[in-house]
C-alpha positions in Angstrom: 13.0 -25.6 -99.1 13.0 -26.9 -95.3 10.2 -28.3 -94.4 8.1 -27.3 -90.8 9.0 -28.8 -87.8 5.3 -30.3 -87.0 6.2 -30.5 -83.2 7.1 -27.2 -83.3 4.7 -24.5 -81.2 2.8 -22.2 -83.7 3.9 -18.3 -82.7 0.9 -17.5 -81.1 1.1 -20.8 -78.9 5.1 -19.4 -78.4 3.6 -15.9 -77.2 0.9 -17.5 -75.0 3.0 -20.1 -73.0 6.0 -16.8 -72.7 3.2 -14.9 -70.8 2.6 -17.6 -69.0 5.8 -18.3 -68.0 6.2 -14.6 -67.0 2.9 -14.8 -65.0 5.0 -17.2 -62.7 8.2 -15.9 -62.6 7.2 -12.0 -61.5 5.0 -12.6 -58.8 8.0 -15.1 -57.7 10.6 -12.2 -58.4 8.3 -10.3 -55.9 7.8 -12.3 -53.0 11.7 -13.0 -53.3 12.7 -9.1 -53.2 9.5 -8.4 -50.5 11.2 -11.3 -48.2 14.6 -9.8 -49.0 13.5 -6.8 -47.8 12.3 -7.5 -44.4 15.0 -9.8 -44.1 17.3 -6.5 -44.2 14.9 -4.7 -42.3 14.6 -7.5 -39.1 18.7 -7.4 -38.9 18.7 -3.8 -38.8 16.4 -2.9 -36.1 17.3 -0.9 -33.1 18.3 -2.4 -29.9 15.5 -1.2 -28.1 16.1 -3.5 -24.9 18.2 -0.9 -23.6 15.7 1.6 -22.8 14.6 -0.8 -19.6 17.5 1.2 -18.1 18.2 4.3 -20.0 17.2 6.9 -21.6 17.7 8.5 -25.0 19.9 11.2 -25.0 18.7 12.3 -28.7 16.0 10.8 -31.0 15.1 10.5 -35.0 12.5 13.4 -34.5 14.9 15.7 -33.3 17.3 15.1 -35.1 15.2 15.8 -38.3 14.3 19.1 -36.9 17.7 19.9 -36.8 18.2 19.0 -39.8 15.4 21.2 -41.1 16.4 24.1 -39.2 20.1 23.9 -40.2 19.1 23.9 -43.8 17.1 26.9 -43.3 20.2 28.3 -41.4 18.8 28.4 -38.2 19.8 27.9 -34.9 18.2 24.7 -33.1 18.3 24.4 -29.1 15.9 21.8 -28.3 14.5 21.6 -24.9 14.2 18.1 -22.9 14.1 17.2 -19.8 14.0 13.9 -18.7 11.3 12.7 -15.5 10.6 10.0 -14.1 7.3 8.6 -15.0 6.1 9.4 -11.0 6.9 12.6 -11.3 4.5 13.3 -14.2 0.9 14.5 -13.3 -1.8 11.7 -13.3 -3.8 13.9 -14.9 -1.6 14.3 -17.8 -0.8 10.4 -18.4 -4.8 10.0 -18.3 -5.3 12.9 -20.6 -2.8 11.7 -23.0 -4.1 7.9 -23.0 -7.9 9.0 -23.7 -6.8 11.5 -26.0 -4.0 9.6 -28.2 -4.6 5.4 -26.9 -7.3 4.8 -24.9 -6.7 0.9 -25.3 -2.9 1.1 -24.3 -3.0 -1.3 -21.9 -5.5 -3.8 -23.5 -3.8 -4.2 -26.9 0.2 -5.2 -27.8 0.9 -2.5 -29.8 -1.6 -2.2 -32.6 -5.2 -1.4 -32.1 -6.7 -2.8 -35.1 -10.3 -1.9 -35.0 -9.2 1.8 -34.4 -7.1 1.6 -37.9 -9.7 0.5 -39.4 -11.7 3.2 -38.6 -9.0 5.6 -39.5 -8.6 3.8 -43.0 -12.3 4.4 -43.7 -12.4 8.2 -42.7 -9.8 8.8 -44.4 -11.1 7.3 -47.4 -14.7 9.0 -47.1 -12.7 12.6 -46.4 -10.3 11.5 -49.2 -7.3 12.9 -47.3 -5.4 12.0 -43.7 -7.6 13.2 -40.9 -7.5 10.7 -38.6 -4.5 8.5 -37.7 -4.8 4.7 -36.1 -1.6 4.6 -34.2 -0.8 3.4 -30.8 1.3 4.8 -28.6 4.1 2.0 -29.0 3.6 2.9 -32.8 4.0 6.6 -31.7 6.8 6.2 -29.7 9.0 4.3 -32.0 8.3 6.6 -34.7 9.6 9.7 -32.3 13.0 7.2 -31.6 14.1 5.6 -34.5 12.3 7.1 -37.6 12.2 10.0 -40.0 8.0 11.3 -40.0 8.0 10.0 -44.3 5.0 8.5 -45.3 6.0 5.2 -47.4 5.6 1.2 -47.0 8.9 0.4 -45.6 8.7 3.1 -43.2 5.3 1.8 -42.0 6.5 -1.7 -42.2 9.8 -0.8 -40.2 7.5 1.1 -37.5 5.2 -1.7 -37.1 8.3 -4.2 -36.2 10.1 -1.8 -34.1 6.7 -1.5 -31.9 6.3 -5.1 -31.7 9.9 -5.2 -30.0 9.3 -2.5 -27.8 6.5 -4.6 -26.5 7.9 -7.3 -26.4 10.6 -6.6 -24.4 9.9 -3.6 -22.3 6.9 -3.0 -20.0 3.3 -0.6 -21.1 4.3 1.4 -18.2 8.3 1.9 -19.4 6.7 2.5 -22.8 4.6 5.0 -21.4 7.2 7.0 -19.3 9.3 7.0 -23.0 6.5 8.3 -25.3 6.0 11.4 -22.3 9.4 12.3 -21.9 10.1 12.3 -25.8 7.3 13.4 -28.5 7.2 16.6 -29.5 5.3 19.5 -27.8 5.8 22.2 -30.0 9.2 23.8 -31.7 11.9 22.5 -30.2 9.8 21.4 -27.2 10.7 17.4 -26.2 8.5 16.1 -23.2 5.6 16.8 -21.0 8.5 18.7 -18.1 9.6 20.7 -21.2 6.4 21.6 -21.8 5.1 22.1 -18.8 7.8 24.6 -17.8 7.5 26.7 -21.3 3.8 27.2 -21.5 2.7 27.1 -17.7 5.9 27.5 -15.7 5.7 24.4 -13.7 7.4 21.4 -13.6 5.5 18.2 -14.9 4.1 17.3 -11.3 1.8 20.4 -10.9 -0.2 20.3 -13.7 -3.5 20.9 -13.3 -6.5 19.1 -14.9 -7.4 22.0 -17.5 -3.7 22.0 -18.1 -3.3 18.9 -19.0 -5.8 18.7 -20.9 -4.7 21.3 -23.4 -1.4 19.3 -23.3 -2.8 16.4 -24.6 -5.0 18.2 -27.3 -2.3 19.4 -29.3 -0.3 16.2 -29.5 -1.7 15.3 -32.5 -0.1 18.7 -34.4 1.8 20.4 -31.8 2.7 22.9 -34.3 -0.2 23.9 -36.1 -1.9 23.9 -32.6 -0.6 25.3 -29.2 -2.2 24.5 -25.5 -2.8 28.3 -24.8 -5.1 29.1 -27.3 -8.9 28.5 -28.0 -9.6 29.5 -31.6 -9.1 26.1 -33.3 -13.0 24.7 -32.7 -11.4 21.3 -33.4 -9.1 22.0 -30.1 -12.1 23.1 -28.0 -14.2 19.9 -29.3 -11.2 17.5 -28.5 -10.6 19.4 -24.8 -14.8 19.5 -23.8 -14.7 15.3 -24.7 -11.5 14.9 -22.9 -13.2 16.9 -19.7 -16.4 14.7 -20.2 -14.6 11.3 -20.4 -12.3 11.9 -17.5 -15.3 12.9 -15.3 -17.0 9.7 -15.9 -14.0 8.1 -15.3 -14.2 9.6 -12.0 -10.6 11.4 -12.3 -11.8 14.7 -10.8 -15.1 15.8 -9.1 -18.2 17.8 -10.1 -16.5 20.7 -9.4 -13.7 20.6 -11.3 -15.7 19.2 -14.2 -18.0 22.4 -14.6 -15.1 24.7 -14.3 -13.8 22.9 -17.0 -16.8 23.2 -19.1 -17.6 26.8 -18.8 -13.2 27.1 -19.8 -13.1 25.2 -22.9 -16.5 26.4 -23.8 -16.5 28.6 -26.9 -17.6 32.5 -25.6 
């Protein structure tokens, strides 16, 4: 009969230095397939230093809408119209920055302490009710990205917004994000919108007008600029009207006609 090895581990010393072993190797394993990961995601990115120049003549939001609509077999006939970031009402690009970034040209692309509020009203509501994106976030979502919720998504959005900062300027950005996030179905673009639910090109917008634009960015299909039943809508359009006034962007006037408007009757 063979004798036992003495220097031989008993089993459960075997099993104990195995799981240790393992407790090495698969956070390793990890980290290697995490750096992979965004290794394949940095040499993929979009050339966004083009868009100094030109403009997009499509984007990943519209073309998931088509998608959708083809699918459903429907028609889809989007509508975008590309302006010039002077031709668009100062009323509306101050609307839109209170209402969607009102740190846009403070931050470089993330606005941290506003996530972290999001994160924690989310997690008291226990569902998505406020987001924490930026407009550069925003923006390169609308280009480049289909609207999934996942971590490489996020993580993809986030790097894509950091090149768009770095490499073109907050007011380029700006001009972008207005002539390209959606305004309704099928509507691309404050001139789009402007000229399908008041009749006007971009310029003419009024204060009350613009305001309602910017209201409904954050669901422009659940919500539309002409009407006043959502109480949510008329909440986010009386603290837009109160914000701009101390801002000075219209007078006294203006401010009370605005008021008595968005009022509930």
């Amino acid at each position: 009969m063979t004798e036992p090895d003495q220097n031989s581990p008993a089993p459960e010393e075997g099993r104990v230095r195995s799981r240790g072993r393992l407790l090495l190797i698969v956070p390793a394993v990890l980290a290697a397939g995490l750096l992979l990961a965004a290794a394949i995601i940095l040499l993929t990115l979009p050339d966004v230093e083009k868009l100094r120049e030109s403009r997009p003549e499509t984007t990943a939001m519209m073309e998931y809408r088509e998608a959708q609509s083809r699918a459903k077999g429907r028609s889809f006939r989007p509508r975008y119209y590309w302006i010039p970031g002077h031709r668009i009402s100062s009323y509306l690009r101050d609307a839109v920055l209170i209402a969607e970034d009102d740190k846009f040209f403070q931050h470089q692309g993330f606005d941290w302490e506003e996530m972290r509020q999001a994160m924690e009203k989310n997690r008291e509501k226990k569902r998505i009710v406020r987001g924490g994106s930026t407009i550069t976030q925003q923006l390169a979502k609308n280009l480049y990205l289909k609207p999934v919720r996942t971590p490489w998504r996020k993580l993809r959005e986030a790097l894509i917004a950091r090149e768009l900062e770095k490499k073109l300027t907050k007011v380029r950005i700006l001009e972008l994000y207005l002539n390209v996030i959606e305004w309704g179905d099928g509507i691309y673009g404050c001139e789009a919108a402007a000229r399908h639910y008041y009749g006007k090109p971009a310029s003419q917008l009024t204060p009350a007008e613009a305001i309602r634009l910017a209201s409904v960015i954050i669901n422009p299909h659940r919500y539309s600029p002409l009407s006043d039943k959502s109480r949510r809508m008329r909440d986010k359009r009386l603290l837009l009207t109160e914000t701009m006034y101390k801002r000075h962007l219209f007078d006294e006037e203006v401010y009370l006609a605005l008021r008595s408007g968005f009022s509930p009757p």
